[in-house]
C-alpha positions in Angstrom: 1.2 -14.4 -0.4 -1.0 -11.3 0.3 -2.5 -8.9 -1.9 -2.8 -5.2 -1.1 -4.8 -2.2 -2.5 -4.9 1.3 -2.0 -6.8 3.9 -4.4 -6.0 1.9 -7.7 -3.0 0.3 -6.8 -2.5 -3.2 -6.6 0.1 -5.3 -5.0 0.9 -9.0 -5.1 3.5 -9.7 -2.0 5.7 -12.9 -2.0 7.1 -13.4 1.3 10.3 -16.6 2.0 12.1 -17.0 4.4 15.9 -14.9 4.2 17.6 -11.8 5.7 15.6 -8.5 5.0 15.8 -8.2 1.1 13.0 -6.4 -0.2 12.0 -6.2 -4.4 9.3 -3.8 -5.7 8.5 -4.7 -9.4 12.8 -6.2 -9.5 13.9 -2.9 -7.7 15.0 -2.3 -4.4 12.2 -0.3 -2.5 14.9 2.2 -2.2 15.3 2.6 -5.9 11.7 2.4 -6.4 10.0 4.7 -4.6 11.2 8.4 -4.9 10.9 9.6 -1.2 11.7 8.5 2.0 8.1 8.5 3.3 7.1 6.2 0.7 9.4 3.7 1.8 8.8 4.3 5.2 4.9 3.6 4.6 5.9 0.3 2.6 8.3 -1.0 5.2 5.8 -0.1 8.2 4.1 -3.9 8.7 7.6 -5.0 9.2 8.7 -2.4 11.5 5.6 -3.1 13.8 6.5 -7.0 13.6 10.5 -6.7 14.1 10.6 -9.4 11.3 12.8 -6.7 8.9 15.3 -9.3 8.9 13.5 -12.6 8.8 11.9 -12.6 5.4 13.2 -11.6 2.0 9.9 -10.0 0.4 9.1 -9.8 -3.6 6.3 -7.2 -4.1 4.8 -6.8 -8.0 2.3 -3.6 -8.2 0.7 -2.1 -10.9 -2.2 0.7 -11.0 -2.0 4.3 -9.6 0.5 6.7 -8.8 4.0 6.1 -6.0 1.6 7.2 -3.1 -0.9 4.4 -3.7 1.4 1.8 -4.3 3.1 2.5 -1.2 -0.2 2.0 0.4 -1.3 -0.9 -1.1 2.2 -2.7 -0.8 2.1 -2.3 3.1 -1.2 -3.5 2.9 -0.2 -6.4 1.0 2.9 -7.2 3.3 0.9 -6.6 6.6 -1.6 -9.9 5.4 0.9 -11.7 4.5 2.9 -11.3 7.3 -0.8 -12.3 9.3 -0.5 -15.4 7.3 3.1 -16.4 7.5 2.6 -15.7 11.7 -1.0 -15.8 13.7 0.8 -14.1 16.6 1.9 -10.6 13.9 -2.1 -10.2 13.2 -3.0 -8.4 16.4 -0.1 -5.7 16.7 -1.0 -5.7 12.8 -4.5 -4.9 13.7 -3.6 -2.5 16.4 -1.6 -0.2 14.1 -4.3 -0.3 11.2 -2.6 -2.3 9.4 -4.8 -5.1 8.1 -8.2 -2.2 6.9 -8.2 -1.6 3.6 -8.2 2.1 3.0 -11.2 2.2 0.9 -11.3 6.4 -0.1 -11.6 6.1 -3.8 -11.2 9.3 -6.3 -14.8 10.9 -6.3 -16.6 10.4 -10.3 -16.9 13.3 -12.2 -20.4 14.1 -12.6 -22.0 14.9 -15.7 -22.6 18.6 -17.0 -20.5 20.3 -14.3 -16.7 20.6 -14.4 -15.7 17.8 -11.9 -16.8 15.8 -8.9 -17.8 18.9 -6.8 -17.5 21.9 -8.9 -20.0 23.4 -10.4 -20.3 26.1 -13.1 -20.5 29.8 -12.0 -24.3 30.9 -11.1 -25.6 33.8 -12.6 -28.5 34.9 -11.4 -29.4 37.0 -14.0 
């Protein structure tokens, strides 16, 4: 099992042994995710490992929008492909697999009109 996060996003992966089937939230990833990138970005840890046809993978995510959870499931699959196999972790690594992307929406700040704009200044 490995758990990925990106922006808000949360995934729980579930990885067994099979012949390439892969479920987001009882979907297939192709039903799930709306564009071609997104799946492309989700099935990239298994790509790098040439194990798209070794594992059946069950992925449940929750939190943010498409983008994030395509982020945070190939986080998610990347460790828990560095569990299942010690020898995946460095091409893993090598790709940027394993970091957490940790960029985060930006607070809104009180008394202005978001995180870094500002009300018009008048100087008189």
């Amino acid at each position: 099992m490995g758990t990925g996060r990106r922006k808000t996003a949360v995934a729980r992966v579930y990885v067994r042994e099979g012949n390439g089937k892969l479920l987001v939230n009882d979907k297939e990833i192709n039903e799930y995710f709306a564009t071609p990138e997104q799946v492309q970005i989700a099935r990239q840890p298994l790509m790098v490992t040439a194990s798209d046809t070794k594992f059946d993978i069950v992925v449940t995510v929750y939190g943010g929008g498409l983008n994030g959870q395509a982020g945070a499931c190939s986080h998610g699959i990347a460790r828990a492909l560095a569990q299942v196999d010690a020898g995946n972790r460095s091409s893993l690594k090598a790709n940027g697999l394993l970091t957490r992307d940790s960029r985060m929406v930006e607070r809104k700040k009180y008394g202005q009109r978001g995180a870094r704009r500002r009300f018009q200044f008048s100087k008189r």
